[in-house]
C-alpha positions as CSV (number, residue, x, y, z in Angstrom):
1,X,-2.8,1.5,-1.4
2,X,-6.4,-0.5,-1.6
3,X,-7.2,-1.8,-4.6
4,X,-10.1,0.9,-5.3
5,X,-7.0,3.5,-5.3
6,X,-5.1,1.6,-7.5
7,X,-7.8,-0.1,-9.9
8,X,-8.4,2.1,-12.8
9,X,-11.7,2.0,-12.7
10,X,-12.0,3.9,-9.1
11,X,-11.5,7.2,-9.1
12,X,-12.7,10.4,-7.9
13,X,-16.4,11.5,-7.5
14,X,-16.6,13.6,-11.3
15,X,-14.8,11.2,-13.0
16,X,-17.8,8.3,-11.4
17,X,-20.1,10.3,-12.9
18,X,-18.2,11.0,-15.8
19,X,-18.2,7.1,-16.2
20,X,-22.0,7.1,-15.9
21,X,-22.4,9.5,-18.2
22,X,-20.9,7.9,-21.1
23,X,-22.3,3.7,-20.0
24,X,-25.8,5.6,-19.7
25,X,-25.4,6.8,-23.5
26,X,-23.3,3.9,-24.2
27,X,-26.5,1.6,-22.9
28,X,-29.6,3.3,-24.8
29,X,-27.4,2.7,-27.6
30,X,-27.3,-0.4,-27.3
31,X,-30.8,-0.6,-26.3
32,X,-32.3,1.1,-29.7
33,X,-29.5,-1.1,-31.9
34,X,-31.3,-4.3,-29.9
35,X,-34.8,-3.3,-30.0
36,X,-35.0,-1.4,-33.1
37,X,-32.4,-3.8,-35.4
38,X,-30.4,-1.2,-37.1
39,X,-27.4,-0.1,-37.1
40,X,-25.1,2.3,-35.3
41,X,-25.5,5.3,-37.6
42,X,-29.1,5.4,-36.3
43,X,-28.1,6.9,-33.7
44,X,-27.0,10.2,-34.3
45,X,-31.0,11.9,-32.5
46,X,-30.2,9.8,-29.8
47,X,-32.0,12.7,-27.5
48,X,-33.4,14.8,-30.2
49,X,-37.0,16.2,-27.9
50,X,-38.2,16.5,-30.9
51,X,-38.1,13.7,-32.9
52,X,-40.7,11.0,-32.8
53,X,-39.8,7.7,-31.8
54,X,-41.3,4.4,-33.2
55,X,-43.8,4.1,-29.9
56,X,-44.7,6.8,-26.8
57,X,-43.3,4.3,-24.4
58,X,-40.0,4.6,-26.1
59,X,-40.4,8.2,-26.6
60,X,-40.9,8.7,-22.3
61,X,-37.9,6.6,-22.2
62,X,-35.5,8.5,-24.2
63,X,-36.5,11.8,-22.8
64,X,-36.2,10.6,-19.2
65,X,-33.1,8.8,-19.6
66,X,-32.0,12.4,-21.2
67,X,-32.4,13.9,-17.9
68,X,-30.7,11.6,-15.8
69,X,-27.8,11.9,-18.4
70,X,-27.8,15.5,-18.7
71,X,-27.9,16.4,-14.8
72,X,-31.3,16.6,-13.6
73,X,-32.0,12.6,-11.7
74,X,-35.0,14.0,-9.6
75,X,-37.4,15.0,-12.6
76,X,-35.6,11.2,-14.4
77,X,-36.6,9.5,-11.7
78,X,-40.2,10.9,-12.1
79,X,-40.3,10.5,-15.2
80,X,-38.8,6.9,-15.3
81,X,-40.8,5.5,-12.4
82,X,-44.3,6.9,-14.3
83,X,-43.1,5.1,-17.5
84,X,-42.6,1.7,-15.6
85,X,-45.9,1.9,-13.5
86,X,-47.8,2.6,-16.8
87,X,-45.8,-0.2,-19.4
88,X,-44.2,-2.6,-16.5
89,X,-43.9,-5.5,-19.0
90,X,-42.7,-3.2,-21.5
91,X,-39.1,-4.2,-22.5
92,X,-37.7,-0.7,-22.3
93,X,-38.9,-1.0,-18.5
94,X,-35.6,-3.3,-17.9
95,X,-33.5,-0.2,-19.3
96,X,-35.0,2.0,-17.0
97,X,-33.3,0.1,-13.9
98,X,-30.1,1.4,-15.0
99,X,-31.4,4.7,-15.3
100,X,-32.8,5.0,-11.7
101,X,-30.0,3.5,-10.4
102,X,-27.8,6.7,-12.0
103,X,-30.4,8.6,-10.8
104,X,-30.0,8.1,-7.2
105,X,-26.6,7.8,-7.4
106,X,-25.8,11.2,-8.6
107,X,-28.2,12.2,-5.6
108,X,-26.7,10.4,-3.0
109,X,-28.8,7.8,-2.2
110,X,-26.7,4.9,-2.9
111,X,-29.2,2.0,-1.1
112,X,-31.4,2.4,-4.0
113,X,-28.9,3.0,-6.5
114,X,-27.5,-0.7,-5.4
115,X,-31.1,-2.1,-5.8
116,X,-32.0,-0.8,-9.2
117,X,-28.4,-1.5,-10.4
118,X,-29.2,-5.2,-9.1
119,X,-32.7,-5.2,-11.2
120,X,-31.1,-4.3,-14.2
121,X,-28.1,-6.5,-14.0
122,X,-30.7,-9.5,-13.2
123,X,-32.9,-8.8,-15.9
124,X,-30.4,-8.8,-19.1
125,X,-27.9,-11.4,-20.5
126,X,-25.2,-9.1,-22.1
127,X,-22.1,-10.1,-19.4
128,X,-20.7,-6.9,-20.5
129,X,-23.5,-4.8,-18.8
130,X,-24.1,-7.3,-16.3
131,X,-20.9,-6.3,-15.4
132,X,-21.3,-2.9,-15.5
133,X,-24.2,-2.8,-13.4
134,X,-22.7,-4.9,-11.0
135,X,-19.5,-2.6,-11.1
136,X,-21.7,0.1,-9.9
137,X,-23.4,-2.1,-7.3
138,X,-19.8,-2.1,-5.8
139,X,-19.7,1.7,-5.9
140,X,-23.1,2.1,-4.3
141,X,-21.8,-0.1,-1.7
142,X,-18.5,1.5,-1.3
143,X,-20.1,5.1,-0.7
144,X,-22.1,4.0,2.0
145,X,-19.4,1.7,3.8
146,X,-17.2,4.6,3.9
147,X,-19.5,6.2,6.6
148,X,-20.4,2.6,8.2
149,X,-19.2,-0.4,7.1
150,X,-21.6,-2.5,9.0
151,X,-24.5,-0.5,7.0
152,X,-22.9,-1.7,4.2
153,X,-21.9,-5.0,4.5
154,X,-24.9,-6.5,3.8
155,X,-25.1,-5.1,0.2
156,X,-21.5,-6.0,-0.2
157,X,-22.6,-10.0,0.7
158,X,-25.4,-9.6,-1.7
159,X,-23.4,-8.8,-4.8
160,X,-20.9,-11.3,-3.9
161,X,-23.5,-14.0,-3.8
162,X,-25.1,-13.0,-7.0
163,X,-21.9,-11.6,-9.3
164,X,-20.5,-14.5,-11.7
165,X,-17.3,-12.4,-12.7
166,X,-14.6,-13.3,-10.1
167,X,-12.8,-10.0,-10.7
168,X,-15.6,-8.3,-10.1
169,X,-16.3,-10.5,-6.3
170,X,-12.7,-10.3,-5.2
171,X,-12.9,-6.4,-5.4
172,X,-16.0,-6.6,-3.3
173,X,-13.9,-9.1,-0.7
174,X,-11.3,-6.6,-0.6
175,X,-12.9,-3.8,-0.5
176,X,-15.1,-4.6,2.3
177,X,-11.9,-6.1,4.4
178,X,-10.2,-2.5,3.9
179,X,-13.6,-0.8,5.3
180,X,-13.6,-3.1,8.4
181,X,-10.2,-2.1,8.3
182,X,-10.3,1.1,7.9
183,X,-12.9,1.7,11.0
184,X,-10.9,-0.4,13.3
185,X,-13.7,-3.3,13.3
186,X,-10.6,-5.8,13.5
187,X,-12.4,-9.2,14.1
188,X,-14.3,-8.2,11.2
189,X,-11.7,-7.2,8.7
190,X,-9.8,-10.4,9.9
191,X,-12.8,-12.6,8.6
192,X,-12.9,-10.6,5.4
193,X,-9.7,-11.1,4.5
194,X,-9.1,-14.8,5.5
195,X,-12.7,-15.3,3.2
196,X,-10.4,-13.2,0.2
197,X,-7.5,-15.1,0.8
198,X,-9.6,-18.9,0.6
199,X,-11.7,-17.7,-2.5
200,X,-8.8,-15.8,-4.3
201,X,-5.5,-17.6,-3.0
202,X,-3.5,-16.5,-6.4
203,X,-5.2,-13.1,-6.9
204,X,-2.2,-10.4,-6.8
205,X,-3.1,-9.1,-3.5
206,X,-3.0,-12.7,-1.6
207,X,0.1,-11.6,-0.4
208,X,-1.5,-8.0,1.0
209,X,-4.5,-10.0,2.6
210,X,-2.0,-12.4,3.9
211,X,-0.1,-9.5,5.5
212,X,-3.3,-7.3,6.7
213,X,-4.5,-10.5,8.6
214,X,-1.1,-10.2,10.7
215,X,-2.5,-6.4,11.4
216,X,-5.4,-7.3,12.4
217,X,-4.3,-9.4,15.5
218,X,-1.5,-7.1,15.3
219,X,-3.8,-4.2,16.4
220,X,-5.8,-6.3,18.9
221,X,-2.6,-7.5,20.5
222,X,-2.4,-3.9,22.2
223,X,-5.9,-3.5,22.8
224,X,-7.2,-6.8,24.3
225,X,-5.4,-8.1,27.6
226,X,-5.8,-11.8,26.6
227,X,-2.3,-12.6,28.0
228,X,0.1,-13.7,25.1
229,X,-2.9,-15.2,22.6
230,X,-3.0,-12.5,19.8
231,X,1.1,-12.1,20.7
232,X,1.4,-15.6,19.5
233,X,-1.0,-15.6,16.6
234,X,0.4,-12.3,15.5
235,X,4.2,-13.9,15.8
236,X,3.0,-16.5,13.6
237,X,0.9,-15.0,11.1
238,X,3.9,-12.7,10.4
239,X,6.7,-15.3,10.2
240,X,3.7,-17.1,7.7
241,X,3.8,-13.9,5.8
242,X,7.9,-14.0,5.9
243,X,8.2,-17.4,4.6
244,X,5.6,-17.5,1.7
245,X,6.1,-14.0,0.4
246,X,10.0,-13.3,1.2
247,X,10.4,-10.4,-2.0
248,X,6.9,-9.0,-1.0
249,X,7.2,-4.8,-0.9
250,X,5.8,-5.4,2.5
251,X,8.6,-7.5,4.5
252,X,10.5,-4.7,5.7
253,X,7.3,-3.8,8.1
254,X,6.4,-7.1,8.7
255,X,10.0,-8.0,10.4
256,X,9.8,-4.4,12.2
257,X,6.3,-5.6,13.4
258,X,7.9,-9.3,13.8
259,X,10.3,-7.6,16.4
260,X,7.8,-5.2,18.2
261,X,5.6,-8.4,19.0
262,X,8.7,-10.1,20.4
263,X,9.8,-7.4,22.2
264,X,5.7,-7.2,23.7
265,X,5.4,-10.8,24.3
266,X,8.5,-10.8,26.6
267,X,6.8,-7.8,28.2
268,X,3.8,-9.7,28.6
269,X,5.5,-13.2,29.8
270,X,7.6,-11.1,31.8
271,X,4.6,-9.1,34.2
272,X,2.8,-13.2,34.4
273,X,6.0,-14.3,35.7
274,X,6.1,-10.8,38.4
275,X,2.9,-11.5,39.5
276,X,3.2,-14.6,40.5
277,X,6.8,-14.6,41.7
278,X,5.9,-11.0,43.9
279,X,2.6,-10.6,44.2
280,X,0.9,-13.7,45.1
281,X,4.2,-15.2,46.3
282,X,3.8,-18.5,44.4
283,X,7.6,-18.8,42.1
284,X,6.5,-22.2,41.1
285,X,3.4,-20.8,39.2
286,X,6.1,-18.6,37.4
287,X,8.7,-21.6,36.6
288,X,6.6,-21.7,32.9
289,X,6.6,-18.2,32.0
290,X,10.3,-17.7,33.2
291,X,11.3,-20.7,31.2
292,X,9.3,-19.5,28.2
293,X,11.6,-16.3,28.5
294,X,14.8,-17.9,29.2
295,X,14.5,-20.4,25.9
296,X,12.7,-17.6,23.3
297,X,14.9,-14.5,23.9
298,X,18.3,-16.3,24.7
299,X,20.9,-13.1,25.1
300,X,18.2,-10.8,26.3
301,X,18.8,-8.9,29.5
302,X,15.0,-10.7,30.4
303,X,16.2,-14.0,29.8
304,X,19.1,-13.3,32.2
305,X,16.7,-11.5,35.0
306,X,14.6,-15.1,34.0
307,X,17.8,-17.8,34.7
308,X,18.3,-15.4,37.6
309,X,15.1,-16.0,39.2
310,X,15.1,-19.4,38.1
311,X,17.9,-20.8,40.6
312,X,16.7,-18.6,43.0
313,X,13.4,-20.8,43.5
314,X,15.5,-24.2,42.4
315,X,17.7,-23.0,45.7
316,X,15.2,-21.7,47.8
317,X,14.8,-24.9,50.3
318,X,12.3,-22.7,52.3
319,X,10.1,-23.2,49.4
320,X,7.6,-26.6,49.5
321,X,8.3,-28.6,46.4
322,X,5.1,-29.1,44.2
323,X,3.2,-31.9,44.9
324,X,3.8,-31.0,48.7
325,X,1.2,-30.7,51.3
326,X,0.5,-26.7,52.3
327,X,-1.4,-25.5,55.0
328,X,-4.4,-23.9,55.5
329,X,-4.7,-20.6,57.1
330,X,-6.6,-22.5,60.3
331,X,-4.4,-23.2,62.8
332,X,-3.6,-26.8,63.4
333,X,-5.0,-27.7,60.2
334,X,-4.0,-29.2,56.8
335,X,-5.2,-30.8,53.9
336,X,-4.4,-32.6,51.1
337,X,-5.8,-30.6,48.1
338,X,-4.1,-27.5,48.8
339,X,-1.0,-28.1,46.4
340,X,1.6,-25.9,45.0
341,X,1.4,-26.0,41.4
């Protein structure tokens, strides 16, 4: 389960905008008790139409921001963008941010929502809505990374280099890590998470990032033919993950995984060692890789086919020993350089 499924604060899509709902009201409260100096029992006209307000820019304000509440963000946004062209230095402008960042969310268009979210969370002081606003930066984010992560990445990068709560940027870490994830962009979810793990190293899901780095090379181990690299980094990474986190929920897949990667690194060793031994008809170029086999998996029916072939080439005096001179495929001729490895 990623930490968006098991954070409170991420849910599904009604009960997002159920949250915006009440931070928008919760906001232009705040707002009036700032601007306006009085107290909370003000606020009972909150979006009365008809009441009149202490100036018409505050008046535009309340009534936009009373559409983007109350379910109609294209004639808010209209509404809001007019009132910021005409009073931009106006201090109710800074409230509109929020607003039009709502806006577009409820719409769908979650590349603006991230950018007016960012205004207003720039332009205040209040941590509490900064974090807010930045809280719904990571939403904006999220929505579009679940269609492309790589669309999205860059937003993600941005809030992390601008947020100050460290709650708040190991969410965005993780979250973007589970998208690479999640898309089977590998390399990059590797990255992500190994930046998590350096950043947050005693955050409660170290131990998860620790384990979905093993994944990752876990993955690519059966999709890149790199010989036994990502076998071996895989193998290590999960004996890591063993050894640092031994009660973890996780270790049950990790030494199922441990043994799978074993078993396909013998595999691997094992084909290295038949191609050279059959195919090109060199067994001394195999001596490593049967070795490897006959000291790692001791007891295995490979390590005995691996002793096996072993004394066959130490007894095979028909065989040049390395270092020996080999000739050339010219008649008559021989050189030097040719050597058996």
């Amino acid at each position: 389960m990623s930490i968006r499924e098991n954070n409170n604060y991420w849910g599904s899509i009604s009960r997002s905008l159920l949250f915006i709902a009440a931070s928008c009201i919760l906001l232009c409260c705040h707002a009036t008790h700032t601007m306006a100096g009085g107290g909370w029992n003000q606020h009972a006209g909150l979006f009365d139409f008809t009441k009149e307000y202490e100036t018409s820019t505050e008046n535009d304000y309340r009534n936009a921001a009373a559409l983007v509440t109350f379910g109609y963000p294209q004639q808010g946004i209209s509404r809001l963008k007019r009132m910021v062209k005409k009073h931009p230095d106006n201090p109710w402008a800074v409230y509109a941010n929020f607003y039009l960042g709502t806006a577009y969310y409820q719409i769908g268009k979650y590349e603006e929502a991230f950018q007016y979210f960012g205004k207003y969370a720039a332009a205040i002081t209040d941590r509490e809505d900064i974090n807010l606003a930045q809280n719904m930066q990571m939403e904006s984010a999220a929505r579009i990374a679940a269609k492309n992560v790589v669309e999205a990445a860059p937003l993600f990068e941005n809030l992390i280099a601008e947020v100050q709560d460290r709650a708040i940027a190991a969410n965005a870490r993780y979250m973007l890590a589970e998208f690479y994830f999640e898309q089977h962009r590998y390399y990059s979810a590797m990255e992500a998470y190994l930046d998590f793990v350096d950043f947050h190293p005693y955050h409660a899901y170290a131990s998860k990032a620790w384990f979905m780095i093993a994944k990752c090379q876990y993955q690519v181990a059966f999709v890149v033919d790199r010989g036994r690299e990502y076998l071996m980094e895989t193998e290590a990474s999960l004996q890591d993950f063993l050894s640092h986190f031994p009660e973890d929920d996780k270790v049950g897949t990790a030494e199922e995984m441990l043994r799978k990667m074993q078993n396909l690194q013998a595999e691997r060793t094992e084909e290295i060692a038949d191609f050279y031994f059959s195919v090109r008809q060199n067994p001394y170029a195999a001596l490593e890789n049967l070795y490897a086999i006959k000291g790692k998996f001791p007891g295995t029916e490979k390590a005995q086919r691996a002793e096996q072939r072993i004394e066959i080439i130490k007894g095979n005096r028909e065989m040049p020993a390395p270092g020996k001179y080999s000739p050339l495929p010219i008649k008559g001729v021989e050189r030097k350089g040719d050597l058996i490895p």
